[in-house]
N, C-alpha and C positions, 0 to 999 in steps of 0.2 A: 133447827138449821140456822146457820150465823148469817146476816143481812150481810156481812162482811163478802160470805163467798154462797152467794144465790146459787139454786140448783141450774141447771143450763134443760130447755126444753128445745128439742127440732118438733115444727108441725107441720108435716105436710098436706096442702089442701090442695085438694082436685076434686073433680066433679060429682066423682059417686063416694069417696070416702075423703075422713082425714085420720092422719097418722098423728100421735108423738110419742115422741122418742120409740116410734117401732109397733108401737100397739095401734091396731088398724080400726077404725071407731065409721062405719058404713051410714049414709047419708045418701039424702031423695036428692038423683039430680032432676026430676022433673017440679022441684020444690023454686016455687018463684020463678020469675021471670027470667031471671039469668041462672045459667049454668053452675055458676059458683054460687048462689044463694042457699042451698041447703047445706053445701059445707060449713060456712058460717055459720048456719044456724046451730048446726053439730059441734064447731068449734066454741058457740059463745054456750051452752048447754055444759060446758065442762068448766067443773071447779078448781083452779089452783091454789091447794090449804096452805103453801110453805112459798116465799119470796122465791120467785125463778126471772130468769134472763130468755124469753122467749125468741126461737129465730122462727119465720115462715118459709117456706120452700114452696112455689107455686109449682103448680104441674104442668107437663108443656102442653098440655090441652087447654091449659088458660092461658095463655103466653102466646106472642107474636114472634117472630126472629127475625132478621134483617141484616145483609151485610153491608153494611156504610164505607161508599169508597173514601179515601183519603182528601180532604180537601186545605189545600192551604188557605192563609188569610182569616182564620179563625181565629180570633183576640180572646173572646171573652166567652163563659159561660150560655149566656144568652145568645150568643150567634150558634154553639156548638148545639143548641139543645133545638133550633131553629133548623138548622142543615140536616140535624135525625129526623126531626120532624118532618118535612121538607120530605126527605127519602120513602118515610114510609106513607106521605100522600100520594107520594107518585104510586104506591103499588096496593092500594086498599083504600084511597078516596079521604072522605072529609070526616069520616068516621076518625081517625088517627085524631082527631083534633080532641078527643074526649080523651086520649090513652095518655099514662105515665110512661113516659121513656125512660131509658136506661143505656148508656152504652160503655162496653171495656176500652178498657186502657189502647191505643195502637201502638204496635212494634214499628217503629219508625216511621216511613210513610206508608204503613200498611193499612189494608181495610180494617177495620172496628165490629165487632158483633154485638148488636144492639136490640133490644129488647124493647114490648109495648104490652101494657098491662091496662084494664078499663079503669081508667080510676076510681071510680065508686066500687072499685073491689079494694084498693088499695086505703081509700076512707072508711069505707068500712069496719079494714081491720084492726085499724087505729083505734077505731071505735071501741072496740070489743078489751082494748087494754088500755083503761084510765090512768090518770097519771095516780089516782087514790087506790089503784087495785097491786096487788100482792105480785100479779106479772105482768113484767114490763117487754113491751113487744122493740125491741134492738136490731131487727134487722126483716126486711121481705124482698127475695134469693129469687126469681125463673129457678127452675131445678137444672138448666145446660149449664146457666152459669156456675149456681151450686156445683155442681157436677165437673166442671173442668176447675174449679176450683181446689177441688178435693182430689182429683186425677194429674193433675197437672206434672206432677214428679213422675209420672209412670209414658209421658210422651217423649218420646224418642226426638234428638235432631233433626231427624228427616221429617218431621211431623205423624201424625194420627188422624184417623175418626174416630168420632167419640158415637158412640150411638145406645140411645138408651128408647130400649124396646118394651110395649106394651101389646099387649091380645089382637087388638085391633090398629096398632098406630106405631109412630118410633117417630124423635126428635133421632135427625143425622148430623153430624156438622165435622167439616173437616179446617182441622190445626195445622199449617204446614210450617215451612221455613219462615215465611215472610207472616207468619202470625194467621187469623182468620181466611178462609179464601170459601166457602160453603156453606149452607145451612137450609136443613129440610124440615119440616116439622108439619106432620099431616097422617092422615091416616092410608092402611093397605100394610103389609107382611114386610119385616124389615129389612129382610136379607135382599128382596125386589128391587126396595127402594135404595137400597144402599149400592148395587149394581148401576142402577140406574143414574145413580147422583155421579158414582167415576167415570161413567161413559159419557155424563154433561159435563162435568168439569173439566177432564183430563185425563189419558192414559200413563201421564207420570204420575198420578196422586201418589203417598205411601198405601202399601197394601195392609199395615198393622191397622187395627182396629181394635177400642176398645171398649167393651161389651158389657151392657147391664140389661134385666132384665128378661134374659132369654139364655137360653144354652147354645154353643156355637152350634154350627154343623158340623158333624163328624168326620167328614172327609170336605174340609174348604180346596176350592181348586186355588184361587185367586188372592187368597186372602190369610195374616195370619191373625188370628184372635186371642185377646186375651180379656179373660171374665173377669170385671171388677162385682164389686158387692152393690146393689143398686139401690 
């Protein structure tokens, strides 16, 4: 393979498995202390023979969300990463002070959706790709962001939910006009909790919805769905 054009790997780690590029590689999450430690450990347990560009996808069972309202008077990097931080003490305490943040782009003075990851999962994974080893780790993605990343051409004007469903859990978040305005990310049945998130935010949300992870309902009353690939 030419160093010119390295193979490209997706790895997704979550708690009981990790993925790449699609092949699903099962891992102890009662391995170590934290949650994500046997994924790692599944991840650094795998050899890369040929030069690859490795991206990480965390799963939102590792991931925090938050929506950050709009604050003016924000100069500089250091203040911005200060007012995330800031936000997400107020709703999860002093813990927040060990988490890597993360936040999107705002649509004018729209809210931000912003992300908290523990950092020693995020040194870790640096860890596991030396600057002397064959893959080289180029990017670590929350999977919402992943995911509206990758979705983003399929959201309508009027906006969307984005909802990516799991057996027991679903990250929910809703896109509107004015950019982020929602975000669920917890465990219970998703169609529950996706009712339950437009009855707290708003009876004007948009009703589209777009769906990973699960099969719509066959006859939605409320709602129109459309299955992306998860």
């Amino acid at each position: 393979m030419s160093l010119l054009f390295p193979e490209r790997v997706v790895a997704k780690v979550g708690a009981s498995e990790v993925s790449l590029n699609g092949e699903t590689i099962p891992c102890d999450p009662a391995y170590g202390a934290e949650p994500w430690q046997g994924a790692l450990a599944a991840l650094a347990a795998q050899r890369f023979e040929s030069p690859c560009k490795v991206t990480v996808v965390l799963a939102n069972s590792l991931v925090r969300y938050a929506i950050v309202p709009w604050s003016e008077g924000l100069d500089t990097p250091e203040e911005e990463d200060a007012y995330v931080r800031h936000h997400f003490a107020k709703v999860y305490g002093e813990r927040a002070r060990d988490w890597e943040l993360r936040a999107s782009e705002a649509v004018g003075a729209g809210p931000r959706l912003a992300s908290a990851v523990d950092r020693r999962l995020v040194e870790e994974l640096k860890a596991l790709f030396p600057k002397s080893g064959k893959a080289k780790l180029v990017s670590v993605q929350p999977e919402l962001m992943s995911k509206f990343n990758e979705w983003r051409g399929f959201i309508p004007a009027g906006g969307a939910w984005l909802v990516l469903a799991e057996p027991d859990r679903a990250c929910i978040a809703l896109h509107g006009r004015a950019g982020w305005s929602g975000v669920l990310n917890g465990k219970g049945a998703w169609l529950e909790l996706l009712d339950r998130e437009r009855y707290r935010l708003s009876e004007d949300a948009p009703d589209v919805v777009l769906l990973a992870g699960d099969k719509a309902p066959a006859s939605p009353v409320h709602w129109k769905f459309r299955e992306l690939a998860g």
